[in-house]
N, CA, C and O atoms as a MOPAC input file, in Angstrom:
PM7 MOZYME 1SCF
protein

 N      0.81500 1    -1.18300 1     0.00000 1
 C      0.00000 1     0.00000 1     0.00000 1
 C      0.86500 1     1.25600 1     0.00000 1
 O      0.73900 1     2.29500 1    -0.64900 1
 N      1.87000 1     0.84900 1     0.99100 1
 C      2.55500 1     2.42000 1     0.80700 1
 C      3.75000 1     2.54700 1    -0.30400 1
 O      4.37300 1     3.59400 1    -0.47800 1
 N      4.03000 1     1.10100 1    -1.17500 1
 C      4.64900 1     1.84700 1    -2.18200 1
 C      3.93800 1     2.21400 1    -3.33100 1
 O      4.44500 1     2.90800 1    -4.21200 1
 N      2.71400 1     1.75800 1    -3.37200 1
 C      1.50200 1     2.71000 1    -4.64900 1
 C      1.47500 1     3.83600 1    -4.02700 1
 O      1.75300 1     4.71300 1    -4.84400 1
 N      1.24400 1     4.36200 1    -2.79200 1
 C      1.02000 1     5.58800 1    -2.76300 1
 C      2.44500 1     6.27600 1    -3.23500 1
 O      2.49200 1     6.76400 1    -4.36400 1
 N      3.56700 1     6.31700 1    -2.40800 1
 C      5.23700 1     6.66700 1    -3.12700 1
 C      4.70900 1     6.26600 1    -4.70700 1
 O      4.29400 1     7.36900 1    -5.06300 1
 N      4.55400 1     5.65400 1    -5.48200 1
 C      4.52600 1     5.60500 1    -6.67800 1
 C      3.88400 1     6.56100 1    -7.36100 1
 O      4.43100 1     7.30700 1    -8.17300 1
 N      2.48800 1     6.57900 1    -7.00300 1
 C      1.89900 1     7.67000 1    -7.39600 1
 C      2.23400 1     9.58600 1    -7.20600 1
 O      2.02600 1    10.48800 1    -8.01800 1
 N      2.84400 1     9.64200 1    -5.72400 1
 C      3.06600 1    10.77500 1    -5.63500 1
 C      4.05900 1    11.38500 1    -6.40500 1
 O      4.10500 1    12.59600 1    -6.61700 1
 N      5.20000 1    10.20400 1    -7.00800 1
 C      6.50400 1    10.60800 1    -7.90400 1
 C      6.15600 1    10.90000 1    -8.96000 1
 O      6.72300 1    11.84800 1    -9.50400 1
 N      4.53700 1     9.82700 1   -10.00700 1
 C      4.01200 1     9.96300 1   -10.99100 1
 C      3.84500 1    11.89300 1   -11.16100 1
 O      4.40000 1    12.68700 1   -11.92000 1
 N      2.63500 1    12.10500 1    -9.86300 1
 C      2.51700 1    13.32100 1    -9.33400 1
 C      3.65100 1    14.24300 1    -9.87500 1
 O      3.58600 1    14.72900 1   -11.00400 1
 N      4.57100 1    14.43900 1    -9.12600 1
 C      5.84200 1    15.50200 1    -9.03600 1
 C      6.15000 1    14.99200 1   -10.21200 1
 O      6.28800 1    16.12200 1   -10.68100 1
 N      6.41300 1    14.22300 1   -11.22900 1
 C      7.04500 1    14.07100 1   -12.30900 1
 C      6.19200 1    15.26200 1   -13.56800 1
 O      6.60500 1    16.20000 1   -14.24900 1
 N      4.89700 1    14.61800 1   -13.38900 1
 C      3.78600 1    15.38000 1   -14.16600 1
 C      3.81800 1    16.82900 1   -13.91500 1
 O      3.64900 1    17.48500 1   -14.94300 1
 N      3.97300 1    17.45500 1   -12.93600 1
 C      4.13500 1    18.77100 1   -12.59200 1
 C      5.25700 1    19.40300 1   -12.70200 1
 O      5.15000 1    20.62500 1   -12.80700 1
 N      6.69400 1    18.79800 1   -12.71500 1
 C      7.50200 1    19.01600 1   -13.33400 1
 C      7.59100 1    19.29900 1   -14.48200 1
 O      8.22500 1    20.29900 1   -14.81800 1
 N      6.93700 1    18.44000 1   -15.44700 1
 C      6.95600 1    18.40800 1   -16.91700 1
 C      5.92900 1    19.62800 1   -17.51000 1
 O      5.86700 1    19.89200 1   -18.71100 1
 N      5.29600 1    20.18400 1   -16.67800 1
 C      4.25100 1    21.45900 1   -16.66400 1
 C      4.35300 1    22.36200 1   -16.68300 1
 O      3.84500 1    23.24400 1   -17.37500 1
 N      5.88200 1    22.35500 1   -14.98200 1
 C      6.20300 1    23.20900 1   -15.17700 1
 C      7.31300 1    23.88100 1   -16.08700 1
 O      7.49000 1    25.06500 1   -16.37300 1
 N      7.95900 1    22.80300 1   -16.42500 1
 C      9.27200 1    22.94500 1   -17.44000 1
 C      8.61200 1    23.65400 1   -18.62600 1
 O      9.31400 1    24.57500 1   -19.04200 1
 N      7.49100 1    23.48900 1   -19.26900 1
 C      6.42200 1    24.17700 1   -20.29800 1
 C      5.87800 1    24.68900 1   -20.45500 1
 O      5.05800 1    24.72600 1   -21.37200 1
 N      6.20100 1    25.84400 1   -19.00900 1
 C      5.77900 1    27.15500 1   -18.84800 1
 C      6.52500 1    27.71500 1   -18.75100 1
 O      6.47500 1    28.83000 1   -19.27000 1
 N      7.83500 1    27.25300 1   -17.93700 1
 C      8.58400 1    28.13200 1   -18.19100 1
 C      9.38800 1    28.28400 1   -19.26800 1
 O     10.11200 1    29.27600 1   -19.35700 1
 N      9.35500 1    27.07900 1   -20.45900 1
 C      9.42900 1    27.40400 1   -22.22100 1
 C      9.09200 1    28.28200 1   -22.79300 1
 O      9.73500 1    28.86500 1   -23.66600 1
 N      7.79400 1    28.58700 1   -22.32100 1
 C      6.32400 1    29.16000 1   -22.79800 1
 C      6.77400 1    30.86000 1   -22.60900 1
 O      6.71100 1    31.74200 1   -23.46400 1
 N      7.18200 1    30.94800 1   -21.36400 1
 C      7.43900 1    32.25700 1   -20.94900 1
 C      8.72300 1    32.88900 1   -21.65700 1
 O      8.92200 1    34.01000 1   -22.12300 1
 N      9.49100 1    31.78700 1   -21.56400 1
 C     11.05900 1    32.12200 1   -22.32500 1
 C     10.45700 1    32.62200 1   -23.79000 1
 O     10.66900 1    33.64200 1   -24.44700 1
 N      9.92500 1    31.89000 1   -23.93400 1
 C      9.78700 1    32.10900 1   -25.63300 1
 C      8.91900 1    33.54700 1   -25.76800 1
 O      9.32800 1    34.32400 1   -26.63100 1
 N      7.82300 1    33.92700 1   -25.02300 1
 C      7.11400 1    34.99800 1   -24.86900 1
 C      8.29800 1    36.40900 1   -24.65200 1
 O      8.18600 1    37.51700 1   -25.17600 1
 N      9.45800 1    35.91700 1   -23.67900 1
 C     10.34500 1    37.08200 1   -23.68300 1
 C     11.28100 1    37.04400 1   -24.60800 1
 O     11.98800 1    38.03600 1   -24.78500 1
 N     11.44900 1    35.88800 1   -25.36300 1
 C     12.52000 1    36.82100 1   -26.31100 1
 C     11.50600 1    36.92500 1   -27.49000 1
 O     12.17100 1    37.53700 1   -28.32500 1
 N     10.44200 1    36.71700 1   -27.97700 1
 C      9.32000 1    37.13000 1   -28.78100 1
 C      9.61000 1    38.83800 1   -28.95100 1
 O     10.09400 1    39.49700 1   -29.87100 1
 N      8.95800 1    39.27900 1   -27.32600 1
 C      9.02400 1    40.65400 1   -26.93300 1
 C     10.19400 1    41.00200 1   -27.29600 1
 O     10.35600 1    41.61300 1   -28.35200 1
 N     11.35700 1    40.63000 1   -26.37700 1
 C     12.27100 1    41.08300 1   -27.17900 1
 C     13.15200 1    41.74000 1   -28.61000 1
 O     13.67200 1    42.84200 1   -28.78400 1
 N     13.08300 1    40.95200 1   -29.18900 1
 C     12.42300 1    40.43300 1   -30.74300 1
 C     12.24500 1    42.47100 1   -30.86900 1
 O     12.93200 1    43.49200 1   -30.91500 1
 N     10.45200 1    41.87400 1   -30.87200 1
 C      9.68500 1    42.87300 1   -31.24400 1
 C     10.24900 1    44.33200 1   -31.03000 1
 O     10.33800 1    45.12200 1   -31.97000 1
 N     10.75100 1    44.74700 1   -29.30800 1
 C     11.27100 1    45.64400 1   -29.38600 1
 C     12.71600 1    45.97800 1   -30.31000 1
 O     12.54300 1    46.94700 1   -31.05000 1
 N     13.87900 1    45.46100 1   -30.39100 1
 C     14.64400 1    45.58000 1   -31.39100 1
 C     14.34800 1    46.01000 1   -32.28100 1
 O     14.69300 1    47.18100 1   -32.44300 1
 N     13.56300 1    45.35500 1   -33.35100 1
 C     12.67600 1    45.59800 1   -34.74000 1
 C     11.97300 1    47.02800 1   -34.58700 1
 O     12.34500 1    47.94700 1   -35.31600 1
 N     10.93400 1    47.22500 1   -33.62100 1
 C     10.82800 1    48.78300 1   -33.49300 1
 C     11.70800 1    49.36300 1   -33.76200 1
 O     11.99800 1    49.71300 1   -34.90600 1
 N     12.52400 1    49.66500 1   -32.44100 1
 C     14.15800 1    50.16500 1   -32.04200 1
 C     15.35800 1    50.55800 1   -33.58000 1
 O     16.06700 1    51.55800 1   -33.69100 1
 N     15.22000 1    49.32200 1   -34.64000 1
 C     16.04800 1    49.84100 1   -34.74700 1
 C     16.45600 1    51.14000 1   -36.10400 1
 O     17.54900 1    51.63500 1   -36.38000 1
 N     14.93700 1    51.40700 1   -36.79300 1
 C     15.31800 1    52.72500 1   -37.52400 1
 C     15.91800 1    54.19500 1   -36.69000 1
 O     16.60900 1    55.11400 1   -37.13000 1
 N     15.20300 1    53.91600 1   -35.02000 1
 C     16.12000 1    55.19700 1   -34.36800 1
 C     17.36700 1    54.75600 1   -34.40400 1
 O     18.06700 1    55.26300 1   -35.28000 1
 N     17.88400 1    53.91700 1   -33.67500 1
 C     19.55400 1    53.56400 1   -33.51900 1
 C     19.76600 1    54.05700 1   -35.18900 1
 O     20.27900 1    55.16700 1   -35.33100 1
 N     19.47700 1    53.45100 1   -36.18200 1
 C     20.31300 1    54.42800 1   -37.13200 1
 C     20.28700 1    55.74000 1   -37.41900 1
 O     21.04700 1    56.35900 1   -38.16400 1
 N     19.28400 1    56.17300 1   -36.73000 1
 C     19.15500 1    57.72900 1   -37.06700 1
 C     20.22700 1    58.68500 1   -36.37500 1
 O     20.84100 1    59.56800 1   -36.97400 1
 N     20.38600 1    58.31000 1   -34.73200 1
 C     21.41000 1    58.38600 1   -33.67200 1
 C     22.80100 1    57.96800 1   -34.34500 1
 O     23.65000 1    58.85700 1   -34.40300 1
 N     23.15500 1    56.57900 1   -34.91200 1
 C     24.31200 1    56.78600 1   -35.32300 1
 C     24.50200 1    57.43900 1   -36.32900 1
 O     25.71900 1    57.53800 1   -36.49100 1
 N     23.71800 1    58.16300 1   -37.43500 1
 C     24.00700 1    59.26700 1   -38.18900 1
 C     24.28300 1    60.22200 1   -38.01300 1
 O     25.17700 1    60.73500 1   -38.68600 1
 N     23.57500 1    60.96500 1   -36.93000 1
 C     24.00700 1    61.96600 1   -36.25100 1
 C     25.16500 1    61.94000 1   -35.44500 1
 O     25.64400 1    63.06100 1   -35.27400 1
 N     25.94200 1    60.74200 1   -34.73700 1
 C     26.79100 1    60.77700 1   -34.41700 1
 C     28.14100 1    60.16200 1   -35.19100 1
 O     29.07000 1    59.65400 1   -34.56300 1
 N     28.11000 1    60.28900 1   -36.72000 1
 C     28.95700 1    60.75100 1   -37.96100 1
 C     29.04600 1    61.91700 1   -38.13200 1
 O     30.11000 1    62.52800 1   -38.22800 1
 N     27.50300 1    62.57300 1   -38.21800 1
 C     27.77100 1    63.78000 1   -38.65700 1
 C     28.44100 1    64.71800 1   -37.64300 1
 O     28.75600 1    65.85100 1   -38.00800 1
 N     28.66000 1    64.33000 1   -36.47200 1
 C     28.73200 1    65.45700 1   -35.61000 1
 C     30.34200 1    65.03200 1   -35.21000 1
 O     30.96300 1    65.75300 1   -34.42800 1
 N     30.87900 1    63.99200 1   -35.71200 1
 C     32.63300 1    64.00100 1   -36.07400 1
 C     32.38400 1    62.28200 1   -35.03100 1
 O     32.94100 1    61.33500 1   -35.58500 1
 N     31.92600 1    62.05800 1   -34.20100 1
 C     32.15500 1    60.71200 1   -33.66900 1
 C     33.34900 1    61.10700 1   -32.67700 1
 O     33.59200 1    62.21800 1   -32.20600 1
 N     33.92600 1    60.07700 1   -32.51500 1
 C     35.03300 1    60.06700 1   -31.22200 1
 C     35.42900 1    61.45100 1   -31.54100 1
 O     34.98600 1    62.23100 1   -30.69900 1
 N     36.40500 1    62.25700 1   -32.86800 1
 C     36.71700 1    62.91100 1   -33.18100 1
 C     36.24900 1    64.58100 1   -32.97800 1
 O     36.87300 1    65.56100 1   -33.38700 1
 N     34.95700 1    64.56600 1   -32.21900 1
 C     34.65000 1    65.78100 1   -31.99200 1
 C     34.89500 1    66.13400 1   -30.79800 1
 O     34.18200 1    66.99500 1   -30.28300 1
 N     35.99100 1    65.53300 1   -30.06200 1
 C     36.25000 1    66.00600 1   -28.87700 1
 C     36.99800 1    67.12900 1   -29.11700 1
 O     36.67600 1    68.23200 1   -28.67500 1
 N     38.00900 1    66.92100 1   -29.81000 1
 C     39.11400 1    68.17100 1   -30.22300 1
 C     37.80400 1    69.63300 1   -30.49200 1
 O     38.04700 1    70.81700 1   -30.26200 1
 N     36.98000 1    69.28900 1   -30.81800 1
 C     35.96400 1    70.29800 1   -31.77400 1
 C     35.03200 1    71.09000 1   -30.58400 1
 O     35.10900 1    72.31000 1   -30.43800 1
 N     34.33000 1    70.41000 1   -29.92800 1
 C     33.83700 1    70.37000 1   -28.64800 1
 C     34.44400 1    70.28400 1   -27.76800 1
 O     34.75500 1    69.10600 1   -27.58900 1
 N     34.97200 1    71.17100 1   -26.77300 1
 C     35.71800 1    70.73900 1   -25.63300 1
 C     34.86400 1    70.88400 1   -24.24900 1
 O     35.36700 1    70.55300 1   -23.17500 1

């Protein structure tokens, strides 16, 4: 009797393990999704910013700007 019950409770924790391992897939995948997404927004500014920081000399405008 008490090793069906031990049997079952491992069945138990095994199953919930495997549940939880597939949520927290679930979630991983949801954040780099988001992720993702923001980049792709993101990145016509980043080139706009590094244009402006060509035009405005880059490392080189220190001498220019002090």
């Amino acid at each position: 009797m008490k090793i069906q019950k031990a049997a079952r409770a491992v069945e138990e924790t095994e199953r919930t393990l495997w549940t939880g391992r597939r949520v927290l897939v679930a979630q991983a995948a949801v954040l780099v999704g988001l992720t993702l997404l923001l980049l792709v927004k993101e990145v016509p500014g980043m080139v706009r910013e590094i244009k402006i920081y060509r035009m405005t000399g880059g490392r080189r405008a220190l001498r220019r700007y002090p």
